[in-house]
BAKOLKE-691334 format. One record per residue (C-alpha): chain; x, y, z. Coordinates in steps of 0.25 Angstrom, whole numbers, plus 5000, padded with zeros to 4 digits. Layout:
% residues N
R chain east north up
R A X Y Z
...
//
This chain:
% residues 342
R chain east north up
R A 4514 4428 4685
R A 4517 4431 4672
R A 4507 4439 4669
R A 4513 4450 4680
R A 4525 4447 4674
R A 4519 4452 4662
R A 4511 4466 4667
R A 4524 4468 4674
R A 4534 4466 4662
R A 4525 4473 4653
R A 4524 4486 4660
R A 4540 4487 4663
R A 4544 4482 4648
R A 4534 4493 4644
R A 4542 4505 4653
R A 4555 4501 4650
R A 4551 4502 4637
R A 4545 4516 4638
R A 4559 4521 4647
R A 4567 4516 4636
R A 4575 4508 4647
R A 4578 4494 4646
R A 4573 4491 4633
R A 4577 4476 4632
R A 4571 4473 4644
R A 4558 4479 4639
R A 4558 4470 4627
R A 4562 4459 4633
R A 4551 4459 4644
R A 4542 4459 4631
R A 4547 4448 4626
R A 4544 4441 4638
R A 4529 4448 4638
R A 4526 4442 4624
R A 4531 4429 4628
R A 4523 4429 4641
R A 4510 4435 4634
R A 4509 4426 4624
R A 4513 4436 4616
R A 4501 4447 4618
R A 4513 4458 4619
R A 4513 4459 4603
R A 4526 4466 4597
R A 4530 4472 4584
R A 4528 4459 4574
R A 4530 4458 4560
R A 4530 4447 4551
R A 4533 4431 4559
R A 4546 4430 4555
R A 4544 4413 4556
R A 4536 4415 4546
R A 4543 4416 4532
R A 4538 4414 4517
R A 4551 4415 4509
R A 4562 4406 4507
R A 4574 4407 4501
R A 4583 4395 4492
R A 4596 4400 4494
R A 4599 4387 4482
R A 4593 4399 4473
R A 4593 4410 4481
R A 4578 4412 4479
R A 4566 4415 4488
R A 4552 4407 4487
R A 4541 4417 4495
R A 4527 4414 4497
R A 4518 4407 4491
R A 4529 4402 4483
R A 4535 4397 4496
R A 4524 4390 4499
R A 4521 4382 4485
R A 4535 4380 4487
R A 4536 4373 4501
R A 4521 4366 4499
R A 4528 4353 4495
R A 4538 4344 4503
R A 4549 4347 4493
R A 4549 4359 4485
R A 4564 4360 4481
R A 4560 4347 4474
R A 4550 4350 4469
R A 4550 4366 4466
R A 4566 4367 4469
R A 4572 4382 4471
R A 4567 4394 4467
R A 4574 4398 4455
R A 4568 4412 4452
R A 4560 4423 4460
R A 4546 4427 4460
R A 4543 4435 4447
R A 4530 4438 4439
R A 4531 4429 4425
R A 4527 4437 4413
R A 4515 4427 4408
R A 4505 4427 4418
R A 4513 4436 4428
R A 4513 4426 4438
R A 4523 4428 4451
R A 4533 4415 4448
R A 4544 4408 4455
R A 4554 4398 4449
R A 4558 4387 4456
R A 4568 4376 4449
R A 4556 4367 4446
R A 4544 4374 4446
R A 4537 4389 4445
R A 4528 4395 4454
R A 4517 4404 4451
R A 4511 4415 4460
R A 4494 4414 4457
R A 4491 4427 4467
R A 4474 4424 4463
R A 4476 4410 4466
R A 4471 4405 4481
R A 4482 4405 4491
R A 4484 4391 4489
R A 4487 4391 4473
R A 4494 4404 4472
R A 4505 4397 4468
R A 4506 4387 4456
R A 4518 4379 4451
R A 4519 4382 4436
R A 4516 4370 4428
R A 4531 4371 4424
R A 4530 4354 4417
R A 4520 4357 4408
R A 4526 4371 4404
R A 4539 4364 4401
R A 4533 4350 4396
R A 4538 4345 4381
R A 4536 4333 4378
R A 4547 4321 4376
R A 4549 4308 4373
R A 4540 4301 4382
R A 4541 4285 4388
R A 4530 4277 4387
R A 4520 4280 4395
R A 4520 4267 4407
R A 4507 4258 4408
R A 4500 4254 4420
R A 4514 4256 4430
R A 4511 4254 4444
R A 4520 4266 4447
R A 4514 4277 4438
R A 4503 4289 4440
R A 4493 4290 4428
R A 4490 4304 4425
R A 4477 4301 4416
R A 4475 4315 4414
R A 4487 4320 4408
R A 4488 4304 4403
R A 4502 4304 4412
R A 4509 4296 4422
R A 4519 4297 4433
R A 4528 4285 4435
R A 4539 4280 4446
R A 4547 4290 4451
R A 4539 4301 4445
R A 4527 4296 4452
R A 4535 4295 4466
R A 4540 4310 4465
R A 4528 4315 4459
R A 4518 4311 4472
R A 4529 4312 4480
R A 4530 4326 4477
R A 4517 4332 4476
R A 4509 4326 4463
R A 4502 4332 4453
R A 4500 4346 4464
R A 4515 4347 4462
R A 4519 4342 4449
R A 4506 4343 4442
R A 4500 4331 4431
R A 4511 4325 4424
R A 4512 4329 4409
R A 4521 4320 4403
R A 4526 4304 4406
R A 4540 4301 4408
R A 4548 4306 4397
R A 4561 4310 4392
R A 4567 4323 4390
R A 4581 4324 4388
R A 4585 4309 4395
R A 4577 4313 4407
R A 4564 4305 4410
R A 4554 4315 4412
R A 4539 4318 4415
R A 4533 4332 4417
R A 4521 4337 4426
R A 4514 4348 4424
R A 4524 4356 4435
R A 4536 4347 4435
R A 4546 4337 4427
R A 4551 4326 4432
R A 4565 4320 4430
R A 4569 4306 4432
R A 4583 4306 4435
R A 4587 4291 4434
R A 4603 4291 4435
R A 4603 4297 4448
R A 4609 4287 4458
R A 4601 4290 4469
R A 4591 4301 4474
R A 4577 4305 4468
R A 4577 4302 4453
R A 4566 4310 4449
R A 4569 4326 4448
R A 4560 4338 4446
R A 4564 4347 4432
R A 4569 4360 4436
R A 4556 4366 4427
R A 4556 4380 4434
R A 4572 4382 4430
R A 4569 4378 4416
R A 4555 4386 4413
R A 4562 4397 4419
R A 4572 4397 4407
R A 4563 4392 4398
R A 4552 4403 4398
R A 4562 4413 4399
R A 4559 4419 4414
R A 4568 4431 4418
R A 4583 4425 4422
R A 4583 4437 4433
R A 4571 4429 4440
R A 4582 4418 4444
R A 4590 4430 4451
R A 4589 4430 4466
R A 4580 4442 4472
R A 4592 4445 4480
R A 4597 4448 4467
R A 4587 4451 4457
R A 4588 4466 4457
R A 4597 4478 4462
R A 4587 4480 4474
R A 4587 4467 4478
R A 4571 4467 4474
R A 4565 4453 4470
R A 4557 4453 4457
R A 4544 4451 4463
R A 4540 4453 4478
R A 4531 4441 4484
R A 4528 4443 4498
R A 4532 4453 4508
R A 4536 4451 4522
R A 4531 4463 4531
R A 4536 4465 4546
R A 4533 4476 4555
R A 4537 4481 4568
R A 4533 4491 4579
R A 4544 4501 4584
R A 4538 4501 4599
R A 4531 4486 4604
R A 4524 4493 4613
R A 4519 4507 4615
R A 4512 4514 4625
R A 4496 4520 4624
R A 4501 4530 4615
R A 4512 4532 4605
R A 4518 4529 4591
R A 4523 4518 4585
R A 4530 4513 4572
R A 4527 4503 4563
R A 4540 4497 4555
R A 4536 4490 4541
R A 4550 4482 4534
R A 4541 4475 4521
R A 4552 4465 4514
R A 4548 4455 4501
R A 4551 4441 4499
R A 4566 4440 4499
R A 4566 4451 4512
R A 4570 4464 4503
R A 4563 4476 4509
R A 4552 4480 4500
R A 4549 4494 4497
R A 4537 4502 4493
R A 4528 4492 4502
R A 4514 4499 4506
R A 4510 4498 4520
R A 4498 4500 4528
R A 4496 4497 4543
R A 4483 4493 4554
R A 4486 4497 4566
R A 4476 4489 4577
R A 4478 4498 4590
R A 4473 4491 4606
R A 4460 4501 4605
R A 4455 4493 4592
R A 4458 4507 4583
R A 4465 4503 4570
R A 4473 4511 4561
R A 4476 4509 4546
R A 4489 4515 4541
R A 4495 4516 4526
R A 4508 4519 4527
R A 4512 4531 4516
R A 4525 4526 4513
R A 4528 4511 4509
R A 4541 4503 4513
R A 4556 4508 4510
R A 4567 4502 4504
R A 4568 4493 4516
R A 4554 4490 4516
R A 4551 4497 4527
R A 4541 4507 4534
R A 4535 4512 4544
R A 4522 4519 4553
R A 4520 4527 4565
R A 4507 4526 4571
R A 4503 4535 4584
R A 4490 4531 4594
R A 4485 4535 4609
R A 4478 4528 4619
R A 4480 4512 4616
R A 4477 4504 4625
R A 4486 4492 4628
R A 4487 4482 4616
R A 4494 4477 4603
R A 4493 4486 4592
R A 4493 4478 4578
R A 4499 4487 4566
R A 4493 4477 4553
R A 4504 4480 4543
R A 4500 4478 4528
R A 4511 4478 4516
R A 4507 4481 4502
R A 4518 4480 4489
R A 4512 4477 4475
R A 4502 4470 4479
R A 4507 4461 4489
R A 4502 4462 4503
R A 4508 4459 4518
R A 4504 4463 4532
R A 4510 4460 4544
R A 4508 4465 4560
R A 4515 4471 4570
R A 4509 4476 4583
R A 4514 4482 4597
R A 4508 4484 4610
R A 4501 4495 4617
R A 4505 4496 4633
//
């Protein structure tokens, strides 16, 4: 039954669309063919907007993107562990490495690395360690973790938030024993120091050292990286783009055997600011199997937008897919669009 339904549907949503009368109900008849069709009738579709890769800490008012958003959400806890982000993305001057600041950590951007390990936590403990007055080193304690290796040990409290937070992948080899800096008992790890809080009446007693805050300051990194993006230039520019996030859209979702159709492009960066002077080129898959490569001559406005008119005869019924590639310095994106043939 539904399948007249369809045929039947299809064919007056496609003339009240040709006569220009009745628009809505046009649509709405193709709405309810998607649905039907298990979505066969393909529209105009650009990037899944359930899909997102940036988040934004209105605590800093800072964005994590990415990979970084990734590393950053691979443990149960990260505001724990990692806590906020406290600068944007910027390229340091030593090994001109993409970093991001976090309160208690730094990441670093490996672009050669695998997938998997483009992303490194700097070893902020052993950057930072001098050593203090140290206690005496505990013999044989039931509630200790002996690190022959570096001739170290995790005890008590340290041990229980140090498994229970991810280890040595997290945290890295201990480097130090308990020790004592300024009437703090402490112990550093290769990433991380650990605080133990003792006068606290009640609540978890051990605490992370806010290392990415102090070796921020201590090395002397740019105070205007701690500025916002919204607010880190006149033009609202971040200081480094990341990622892009491409959509696309059709002017007509279907067309007739012959006629032209528009491509509209809108290219935005991580934090959602139009970027200009992004290169396109498109692939346009026709029903008839003929495919058609186009570069566009102009790149992307101030809004981050453009667009492309293609022309063709004779299609036979079918989706048309337009491949849509993005090019800016180096950083790459595609997405897809596509309409249908009647």
């Amino acid at each position: 039954m539904w399948q007249f339904f369809l045929v039947i549907s299809s064919k007056f949503a496609y003339n009240m669309y040709m006569r220009k009368r009745g628009y809505w109900i046009a649509i709405l008849l193709l709405i309810l063919l998607v649905n039907l069709s298990g979505g066969i009738l393909t529209f105009a579709q650009g990037e899944d907007p359930s899909r997102d890769d940036s988040r934004y800490f209105p605590e800093t008012r800072h964005w994590v993107d990415g990979d970084f958003l990734k590393m950053y959400e691979s443990v149960p806890n990260p505001e724990l562990v990692y806590g906020n982000p406290i600068s944007v993305p910027f390229r340091e001057s030593t090994r001109g490495r993409i970093v991001q600041y976090f309160e208690r950590a730094r990441f670093e951007y490996v672009p050669d690395n695998p997938p998997e390990l483009r992303v490194q936590i700097t070893e902020l403990g052993r950057l930072m360690y001098t050593s203090r007055q140290s206690l005496p080193k505990l013999e044989k304690a039931p509630a200790c973790r002996n690190f022959p290796e570096m001739k170290t040990q995790v005890c008590y409290s340290f041990l229980d938030f140090f498994e229970t937070n991810g280890g040595v992948a997290q945290f890295g080899y201990p480097i130090s024993n308990f020790e004592v800096h300024n009437d703090l008992i402490v112990q550093y790890f290769q990433r991380a120091r650990f605080e133990w809080h003792g006068e606290l009446p009640d609540g978890p007693r051990v605490q992370l050292t806010n290392l990415g805050e102090k070796y921020f300051h201590l090395i002397k990194e740019n105070p205007k990286y701690l500025i916002p993006p919204a607010y880190s230039n006149g033009n609202d520019r971040p200081q480094l783009v990341l990622t892009m996030k491409v959509r696309a859209f059709t002017e007509k979702p279907f067309t007739p055997p012959t006629d032209i159709q528009t491509i509209y492009i809108t290219v935005q960066d991580q934090y959602r600011i139009p970027l200009a002077g992004a290169n396109l080129n498109l692939l346009v898959k026709f029903p008839d199997g003929s495919e058609e490569l186009a570069e566009l001559p102009v790149p992307t406005d101030k809004n981050g937008f453009a667009r492309h008119t293609i022309d063709f005869e004779n299609q036979p019924p079918g989706v048309v897919e337009i491949h849509i590639n993005v090019e800016y310095e180096g950083l790459q994106s595609q997405t897809i669009t596509s309409f249908r043939v009647w």
